[in-house]
MMTF fields as JSON, N, C-alpha, C and O atoms, coordinates in Angstrom:
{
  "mmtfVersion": "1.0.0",
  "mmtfProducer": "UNKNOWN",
  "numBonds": 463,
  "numAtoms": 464,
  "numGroups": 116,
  "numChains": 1,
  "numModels": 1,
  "chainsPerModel": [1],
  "groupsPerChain": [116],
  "chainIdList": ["A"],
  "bondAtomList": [4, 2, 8, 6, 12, 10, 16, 14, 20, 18, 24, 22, 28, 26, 32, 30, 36, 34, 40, 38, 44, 42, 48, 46, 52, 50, 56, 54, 60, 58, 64, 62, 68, 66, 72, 70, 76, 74, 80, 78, 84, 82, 88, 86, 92, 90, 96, 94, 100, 98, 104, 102, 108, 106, 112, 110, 116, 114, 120, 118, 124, 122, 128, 126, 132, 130, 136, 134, 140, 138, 144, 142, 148, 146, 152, 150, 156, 154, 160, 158, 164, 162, 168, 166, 172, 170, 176, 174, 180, 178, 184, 182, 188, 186, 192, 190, 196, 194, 200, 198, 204, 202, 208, 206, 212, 210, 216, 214, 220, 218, 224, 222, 228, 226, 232, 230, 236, 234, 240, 238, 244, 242, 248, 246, 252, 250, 256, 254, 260, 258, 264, 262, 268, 266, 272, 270, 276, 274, 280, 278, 284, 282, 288, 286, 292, 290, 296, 294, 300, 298, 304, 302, 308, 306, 312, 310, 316, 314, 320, 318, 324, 322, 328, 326, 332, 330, 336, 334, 340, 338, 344, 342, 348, 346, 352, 350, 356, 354, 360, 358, 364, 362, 368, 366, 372, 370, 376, 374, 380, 378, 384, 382, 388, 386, 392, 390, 396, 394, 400, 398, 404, 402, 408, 406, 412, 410, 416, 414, 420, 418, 424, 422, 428, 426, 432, 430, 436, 434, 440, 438, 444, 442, 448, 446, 452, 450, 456, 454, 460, 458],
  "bondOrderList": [1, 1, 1, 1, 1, 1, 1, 1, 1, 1, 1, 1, 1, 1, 1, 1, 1, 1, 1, 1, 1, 1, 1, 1, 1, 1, 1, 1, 1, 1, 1, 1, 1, 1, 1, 1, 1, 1, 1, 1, 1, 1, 1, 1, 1, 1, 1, 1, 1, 1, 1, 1, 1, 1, 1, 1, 1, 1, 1, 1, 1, 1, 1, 1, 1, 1, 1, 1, 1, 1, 1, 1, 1, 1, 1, 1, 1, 1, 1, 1, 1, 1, 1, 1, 1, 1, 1, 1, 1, 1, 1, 1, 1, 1, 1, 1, 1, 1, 1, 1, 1, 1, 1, 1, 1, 1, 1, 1, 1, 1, 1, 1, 1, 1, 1],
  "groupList": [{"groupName": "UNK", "atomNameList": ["N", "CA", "C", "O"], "elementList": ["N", "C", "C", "O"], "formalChargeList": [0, 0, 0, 0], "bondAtomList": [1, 0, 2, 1, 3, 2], "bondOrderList": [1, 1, 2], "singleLetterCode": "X", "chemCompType": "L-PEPTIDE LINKING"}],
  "groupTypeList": [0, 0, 0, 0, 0, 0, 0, 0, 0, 0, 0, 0, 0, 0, 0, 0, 0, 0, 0, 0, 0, 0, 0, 0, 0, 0, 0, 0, 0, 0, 0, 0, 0, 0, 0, 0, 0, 0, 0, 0, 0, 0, 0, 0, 0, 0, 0, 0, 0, 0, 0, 0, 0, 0, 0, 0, 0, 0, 0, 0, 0, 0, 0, 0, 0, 0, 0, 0, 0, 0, 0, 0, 0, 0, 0, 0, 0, 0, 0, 0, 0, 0, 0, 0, 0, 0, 0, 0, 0, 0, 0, 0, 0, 0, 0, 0, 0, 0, 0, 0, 0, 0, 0, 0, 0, 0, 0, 0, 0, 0, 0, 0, 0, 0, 0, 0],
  "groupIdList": [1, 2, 3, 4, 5, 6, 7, 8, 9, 10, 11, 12, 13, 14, 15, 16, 17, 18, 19, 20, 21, 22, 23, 24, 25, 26, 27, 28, 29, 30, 31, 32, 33, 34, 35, 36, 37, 38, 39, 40, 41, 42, 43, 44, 45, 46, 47, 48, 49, 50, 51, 52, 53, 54, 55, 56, 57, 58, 59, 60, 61, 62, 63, 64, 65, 66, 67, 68, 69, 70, 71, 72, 73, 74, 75, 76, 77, 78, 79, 80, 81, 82, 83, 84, 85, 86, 87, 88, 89, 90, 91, 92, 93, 94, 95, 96, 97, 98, 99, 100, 101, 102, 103, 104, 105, 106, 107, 108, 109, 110, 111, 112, 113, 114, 115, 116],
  "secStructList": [7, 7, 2, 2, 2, 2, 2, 2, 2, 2, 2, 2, 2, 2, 2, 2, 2, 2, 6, 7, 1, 7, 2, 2, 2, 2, 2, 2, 2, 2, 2, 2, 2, 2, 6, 6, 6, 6, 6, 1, 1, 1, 2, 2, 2, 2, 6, 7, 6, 6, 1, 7, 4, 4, 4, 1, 1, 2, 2, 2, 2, 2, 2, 2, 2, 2, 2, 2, 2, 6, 6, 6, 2, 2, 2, 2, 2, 2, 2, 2, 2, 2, 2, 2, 2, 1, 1, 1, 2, 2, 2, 2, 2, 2, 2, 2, 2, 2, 2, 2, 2, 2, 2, 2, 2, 6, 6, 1, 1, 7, 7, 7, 7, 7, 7, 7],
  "xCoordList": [0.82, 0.0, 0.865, 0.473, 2.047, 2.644, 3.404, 3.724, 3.67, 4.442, 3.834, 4.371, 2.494, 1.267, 0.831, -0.22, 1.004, 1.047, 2.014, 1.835, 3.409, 4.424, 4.245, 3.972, 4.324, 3.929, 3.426, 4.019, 1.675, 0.742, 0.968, 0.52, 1.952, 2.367, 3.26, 3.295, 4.116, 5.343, 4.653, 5.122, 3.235, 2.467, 1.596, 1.426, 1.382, 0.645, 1.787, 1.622, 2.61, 3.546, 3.639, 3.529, 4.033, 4.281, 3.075, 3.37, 1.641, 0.571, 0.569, 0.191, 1.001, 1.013, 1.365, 0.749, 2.583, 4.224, 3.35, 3.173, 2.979, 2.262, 1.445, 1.411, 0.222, -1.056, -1.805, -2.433, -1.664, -2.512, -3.984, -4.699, -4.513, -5.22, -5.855, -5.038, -6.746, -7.426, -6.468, -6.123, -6.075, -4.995, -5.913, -5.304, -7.1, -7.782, -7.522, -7.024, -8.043, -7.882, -6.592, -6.541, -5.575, -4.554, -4.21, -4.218, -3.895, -4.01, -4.617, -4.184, -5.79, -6.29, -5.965, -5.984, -5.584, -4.941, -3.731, -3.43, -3.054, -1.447, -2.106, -1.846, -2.786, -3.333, -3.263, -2.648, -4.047, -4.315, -3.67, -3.692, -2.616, -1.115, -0.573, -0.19, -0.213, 1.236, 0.914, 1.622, 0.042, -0.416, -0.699, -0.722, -0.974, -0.948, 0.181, 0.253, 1.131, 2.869, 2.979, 2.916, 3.158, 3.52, 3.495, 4.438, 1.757, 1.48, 1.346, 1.332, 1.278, 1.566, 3.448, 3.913, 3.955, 5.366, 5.611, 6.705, 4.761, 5.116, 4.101, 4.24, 3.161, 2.35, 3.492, 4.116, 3.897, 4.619, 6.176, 6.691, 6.53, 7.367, 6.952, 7.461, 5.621, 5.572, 5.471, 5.941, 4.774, 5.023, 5.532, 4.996, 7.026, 8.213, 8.787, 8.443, 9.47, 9.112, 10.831, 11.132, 11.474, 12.637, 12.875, 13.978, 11.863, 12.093, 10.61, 9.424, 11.328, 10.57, 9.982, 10.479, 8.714, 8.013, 8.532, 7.904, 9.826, 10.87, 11.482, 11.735, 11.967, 12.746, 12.058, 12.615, 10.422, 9.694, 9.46, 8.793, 9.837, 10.588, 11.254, 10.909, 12.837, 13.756, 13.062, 12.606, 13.213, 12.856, 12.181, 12.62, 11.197, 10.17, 10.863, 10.512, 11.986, 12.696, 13.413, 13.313, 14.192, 15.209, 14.41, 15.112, 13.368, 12.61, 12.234, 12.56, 11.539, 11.584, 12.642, 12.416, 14.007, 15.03, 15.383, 15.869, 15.213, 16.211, 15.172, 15.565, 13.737, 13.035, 12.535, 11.762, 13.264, 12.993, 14.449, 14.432, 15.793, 16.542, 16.406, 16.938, 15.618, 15.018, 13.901, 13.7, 13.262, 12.439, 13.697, 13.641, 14.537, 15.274, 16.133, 16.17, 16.708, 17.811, 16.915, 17.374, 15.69, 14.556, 14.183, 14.058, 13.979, 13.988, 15.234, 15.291, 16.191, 17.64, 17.945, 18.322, 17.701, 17.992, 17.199, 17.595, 15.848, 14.762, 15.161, 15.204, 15.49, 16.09, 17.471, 17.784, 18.156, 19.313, 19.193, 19.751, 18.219, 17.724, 17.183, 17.635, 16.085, 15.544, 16.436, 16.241, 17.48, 18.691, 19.049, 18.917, 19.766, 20.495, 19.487, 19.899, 18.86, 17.545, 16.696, 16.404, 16.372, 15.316, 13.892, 13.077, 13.8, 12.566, 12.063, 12.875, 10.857, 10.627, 10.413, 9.911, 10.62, 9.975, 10.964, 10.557, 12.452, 13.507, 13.17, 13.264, 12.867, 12.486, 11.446, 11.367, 10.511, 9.348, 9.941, 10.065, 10.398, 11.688, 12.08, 11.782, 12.867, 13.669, 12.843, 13.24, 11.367, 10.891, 9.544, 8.876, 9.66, 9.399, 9.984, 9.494, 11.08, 11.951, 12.408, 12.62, 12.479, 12.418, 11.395, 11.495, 10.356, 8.545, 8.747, 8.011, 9.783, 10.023, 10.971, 11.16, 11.947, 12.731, 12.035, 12.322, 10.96, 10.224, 9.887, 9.934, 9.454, 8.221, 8.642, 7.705, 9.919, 10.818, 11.71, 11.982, 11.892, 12.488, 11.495, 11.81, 9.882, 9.01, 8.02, 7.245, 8.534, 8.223, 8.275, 7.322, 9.91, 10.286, 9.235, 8.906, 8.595, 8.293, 6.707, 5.831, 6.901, 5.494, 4.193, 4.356, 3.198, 2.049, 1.745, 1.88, 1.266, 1.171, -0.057, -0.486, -0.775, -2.035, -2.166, -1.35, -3.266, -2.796, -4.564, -5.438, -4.825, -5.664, -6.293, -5.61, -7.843, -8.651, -9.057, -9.838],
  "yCoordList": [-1.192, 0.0, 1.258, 2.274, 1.206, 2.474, 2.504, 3.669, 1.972, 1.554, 2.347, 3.233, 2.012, 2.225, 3.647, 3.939, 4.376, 5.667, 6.305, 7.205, 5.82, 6.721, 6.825, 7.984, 5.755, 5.887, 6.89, 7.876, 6.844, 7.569, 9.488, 10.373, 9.406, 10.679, 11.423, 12.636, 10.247, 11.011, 11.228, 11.825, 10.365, 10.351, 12.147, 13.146, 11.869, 13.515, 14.736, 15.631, 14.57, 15.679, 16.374, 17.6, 15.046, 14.696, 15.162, 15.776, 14.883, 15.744, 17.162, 17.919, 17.54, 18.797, 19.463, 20.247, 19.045, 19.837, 20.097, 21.267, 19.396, 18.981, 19.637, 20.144, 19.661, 20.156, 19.706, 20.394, 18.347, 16.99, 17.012, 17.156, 16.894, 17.009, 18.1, 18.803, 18.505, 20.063, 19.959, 18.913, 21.397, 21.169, 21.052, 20.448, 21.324, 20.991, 19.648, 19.269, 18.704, 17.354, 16.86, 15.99, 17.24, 16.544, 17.168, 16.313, 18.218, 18.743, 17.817, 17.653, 17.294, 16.392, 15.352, 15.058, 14.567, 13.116, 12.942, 12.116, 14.364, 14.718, 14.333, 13.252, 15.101, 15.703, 13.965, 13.592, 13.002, 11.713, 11.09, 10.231, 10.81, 9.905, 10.61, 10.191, 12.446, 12.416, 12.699, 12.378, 13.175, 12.91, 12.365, 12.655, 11.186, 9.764, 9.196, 8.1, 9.481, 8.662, 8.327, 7.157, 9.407, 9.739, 9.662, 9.7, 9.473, 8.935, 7.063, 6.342, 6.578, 5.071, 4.829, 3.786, 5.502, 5.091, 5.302, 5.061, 5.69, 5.86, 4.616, 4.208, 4.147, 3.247, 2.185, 1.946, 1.602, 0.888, 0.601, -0.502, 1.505, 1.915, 1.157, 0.2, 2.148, 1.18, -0.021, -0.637, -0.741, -2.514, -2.835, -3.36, -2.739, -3.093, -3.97, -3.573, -4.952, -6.325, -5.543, -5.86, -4.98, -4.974, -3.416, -2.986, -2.824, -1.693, -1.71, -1.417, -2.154, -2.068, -0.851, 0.195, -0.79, 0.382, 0.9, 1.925, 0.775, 1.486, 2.247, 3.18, 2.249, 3.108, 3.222, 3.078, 3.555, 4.279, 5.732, 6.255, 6.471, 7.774, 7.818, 8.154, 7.264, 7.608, 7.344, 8.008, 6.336, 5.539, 6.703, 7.05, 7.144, 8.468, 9.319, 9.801, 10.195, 11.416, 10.787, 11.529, 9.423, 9.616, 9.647, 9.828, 9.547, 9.161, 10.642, 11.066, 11.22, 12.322, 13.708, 14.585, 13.325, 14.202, 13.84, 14.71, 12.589, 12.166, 12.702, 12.923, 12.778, 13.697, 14.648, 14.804, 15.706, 16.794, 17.574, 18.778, 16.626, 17.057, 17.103, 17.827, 16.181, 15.985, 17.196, 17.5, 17.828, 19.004, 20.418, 21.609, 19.717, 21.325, 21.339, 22.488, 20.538, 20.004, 19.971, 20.009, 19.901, 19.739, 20.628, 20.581, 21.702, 23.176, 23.25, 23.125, 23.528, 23.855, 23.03, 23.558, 21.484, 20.784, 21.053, 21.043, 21.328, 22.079, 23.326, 23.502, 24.314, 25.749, 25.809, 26.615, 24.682, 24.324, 23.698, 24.017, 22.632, 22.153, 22.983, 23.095, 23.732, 25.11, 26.124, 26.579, 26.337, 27.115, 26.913, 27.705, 25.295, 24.76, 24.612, 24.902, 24.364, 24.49, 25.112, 25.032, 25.953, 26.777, 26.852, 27.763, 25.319, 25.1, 24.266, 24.045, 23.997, 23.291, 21.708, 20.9, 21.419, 20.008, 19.446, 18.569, 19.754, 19.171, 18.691, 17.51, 19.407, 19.257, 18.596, 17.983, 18.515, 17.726, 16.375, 15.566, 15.944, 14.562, 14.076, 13.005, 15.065, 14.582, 14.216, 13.396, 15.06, 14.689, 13.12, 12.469, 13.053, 12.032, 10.555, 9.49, 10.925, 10.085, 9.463, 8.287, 10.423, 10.248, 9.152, 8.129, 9.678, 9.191, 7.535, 6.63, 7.288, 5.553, 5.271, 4.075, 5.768, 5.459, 4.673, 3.512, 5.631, 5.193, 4.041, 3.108, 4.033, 2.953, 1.915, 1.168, 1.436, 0.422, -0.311, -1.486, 0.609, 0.687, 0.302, -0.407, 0.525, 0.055, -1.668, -2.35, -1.792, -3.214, -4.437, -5.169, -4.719, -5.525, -5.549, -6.735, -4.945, -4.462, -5.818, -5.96, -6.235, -7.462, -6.441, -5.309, -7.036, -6.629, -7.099, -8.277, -5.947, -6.688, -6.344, -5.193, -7.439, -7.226, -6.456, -6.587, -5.727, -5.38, -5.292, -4.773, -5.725, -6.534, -4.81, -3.988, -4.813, -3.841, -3.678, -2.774],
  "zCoordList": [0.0, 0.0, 0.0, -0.575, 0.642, 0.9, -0.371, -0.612, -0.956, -2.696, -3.51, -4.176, -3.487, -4.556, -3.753, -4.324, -3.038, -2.632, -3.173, -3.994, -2.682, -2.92, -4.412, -4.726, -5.741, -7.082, -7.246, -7.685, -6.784, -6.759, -6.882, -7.61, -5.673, -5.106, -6.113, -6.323, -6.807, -7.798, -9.554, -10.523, -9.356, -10.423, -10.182, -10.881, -9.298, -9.104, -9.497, -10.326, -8.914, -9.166, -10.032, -10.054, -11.534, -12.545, -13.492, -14.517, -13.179, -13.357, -13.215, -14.108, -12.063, -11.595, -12.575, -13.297, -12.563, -13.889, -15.205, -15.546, -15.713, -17.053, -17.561, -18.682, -16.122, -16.247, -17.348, -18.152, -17.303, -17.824, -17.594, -18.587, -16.464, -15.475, -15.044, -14.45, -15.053, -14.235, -12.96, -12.41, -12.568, -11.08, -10.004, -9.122, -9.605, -8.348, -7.975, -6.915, -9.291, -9.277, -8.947, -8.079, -9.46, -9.158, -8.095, -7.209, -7.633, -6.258, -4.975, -3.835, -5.653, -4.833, -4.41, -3.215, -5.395, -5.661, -4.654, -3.792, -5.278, -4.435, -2.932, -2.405, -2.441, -0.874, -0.394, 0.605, -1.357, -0.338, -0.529, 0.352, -1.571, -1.433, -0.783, 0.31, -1.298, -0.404, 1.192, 2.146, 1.208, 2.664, 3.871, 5.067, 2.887, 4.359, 4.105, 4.661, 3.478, 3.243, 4.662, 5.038, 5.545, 6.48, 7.591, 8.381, 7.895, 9.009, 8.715, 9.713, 7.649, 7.245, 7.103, 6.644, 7.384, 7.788, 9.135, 9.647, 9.671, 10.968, 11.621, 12.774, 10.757, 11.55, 11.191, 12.226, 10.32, 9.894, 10.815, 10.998, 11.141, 12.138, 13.579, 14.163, 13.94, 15.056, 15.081, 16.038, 13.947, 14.203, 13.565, 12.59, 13.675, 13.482, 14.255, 15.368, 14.425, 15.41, 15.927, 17.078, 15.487, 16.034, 16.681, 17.017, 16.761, 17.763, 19.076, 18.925, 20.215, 21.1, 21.552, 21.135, 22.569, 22.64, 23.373, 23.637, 24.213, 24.747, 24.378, 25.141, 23.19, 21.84, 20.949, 19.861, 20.929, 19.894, 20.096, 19.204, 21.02, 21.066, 20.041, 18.908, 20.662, 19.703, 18.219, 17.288, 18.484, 16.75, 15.794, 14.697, 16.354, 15.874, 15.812, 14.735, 16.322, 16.816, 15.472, 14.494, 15.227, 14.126, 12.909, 11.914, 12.71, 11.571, 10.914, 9.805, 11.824, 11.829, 11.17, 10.335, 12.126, 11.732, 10.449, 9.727, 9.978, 8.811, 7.28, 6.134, 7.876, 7.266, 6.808, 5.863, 7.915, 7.889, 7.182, 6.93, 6.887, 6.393, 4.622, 3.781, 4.544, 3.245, 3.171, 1.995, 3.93, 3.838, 3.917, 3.61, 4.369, 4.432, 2.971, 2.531, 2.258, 1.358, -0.117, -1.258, 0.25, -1.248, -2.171, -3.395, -1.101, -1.772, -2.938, -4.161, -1.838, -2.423, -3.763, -4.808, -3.559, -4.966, -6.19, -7.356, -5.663, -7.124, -7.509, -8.727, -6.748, -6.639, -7.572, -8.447, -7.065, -8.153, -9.608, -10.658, -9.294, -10.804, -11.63, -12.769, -11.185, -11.709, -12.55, -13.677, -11.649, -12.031, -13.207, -14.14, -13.26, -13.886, -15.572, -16.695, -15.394, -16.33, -17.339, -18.532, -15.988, -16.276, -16.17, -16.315, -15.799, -16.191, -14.489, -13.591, -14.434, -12.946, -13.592, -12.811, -14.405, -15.271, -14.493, -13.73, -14.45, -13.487, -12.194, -11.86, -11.636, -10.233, -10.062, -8.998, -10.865, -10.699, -11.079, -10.159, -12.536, -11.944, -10.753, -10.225, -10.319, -9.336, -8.065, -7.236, -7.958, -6.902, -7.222, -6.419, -8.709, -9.068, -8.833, -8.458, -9.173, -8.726, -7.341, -7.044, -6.717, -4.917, -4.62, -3.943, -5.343, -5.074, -5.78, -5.387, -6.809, -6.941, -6.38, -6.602, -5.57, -5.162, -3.746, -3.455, -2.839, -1.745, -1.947, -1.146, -3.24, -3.169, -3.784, -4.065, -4.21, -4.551, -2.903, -2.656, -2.283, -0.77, -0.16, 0.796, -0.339, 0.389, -0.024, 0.647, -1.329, -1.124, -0.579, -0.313, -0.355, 0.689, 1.895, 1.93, 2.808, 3.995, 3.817, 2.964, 4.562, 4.462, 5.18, 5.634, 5.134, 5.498, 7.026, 7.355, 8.059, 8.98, 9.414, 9.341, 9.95, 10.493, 12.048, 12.96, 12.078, 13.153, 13.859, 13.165, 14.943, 15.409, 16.314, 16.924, 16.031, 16.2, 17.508, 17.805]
}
């Protein structure tokens, strides 16, 4: 599921750039892939058989930081691609790309049930 999001998410982008799509719509699309990425990696996180609920602080705190460096560093690389360019079609790549990169990294990951 989180595969077929992240896709989803680098597929919207990619819409966006294009303007394939009326933008509300894809605006939209964006909102519910790239939106729940996030809190479904973090659910995923917690039932993780190898981090106990002792170190799901931390675990969250590193998940977090290693994310938010990717929010600080993202700008700058589109800002540069842009540059380099001219154009934002670059950057929408690259953040395309990110978006299969997730979701190639997220297949491995089995499905876990998790009891209501």
């Amino acid at each position: 599921m989180i595969a077929i999001l992240a896709l989803l998410s680098g597929l919207t982008i990619m819409l966006i750039s294009t303007l394939t799509l009326p933008l509300l719509f894809n605006l939209l699309l964006y909102g519910i892939a790239g939106g729940s990425l996030v809190p479904l990696l973090i659910l995923t996180l917690i039932e993780t058989s190898g981090v106990d609920s002792e170190y799901m602080g931390a675990a969250g705190g590193l998940f977090f930081c290693i994310s938010e460096i990717g929010g600080f560093f993202g700008p700058f690389i589109v800002g540069y691609l842009v540059d380099l360019t001219g154009s934002f079609m670059a950057g929408a790549f690259f953040l395309a790309l990110l978006a299969a990169v997730i979701a190639v990294l997220m297949l491995p990951l089995k499905t876990v049930a998790v009891a209501p």
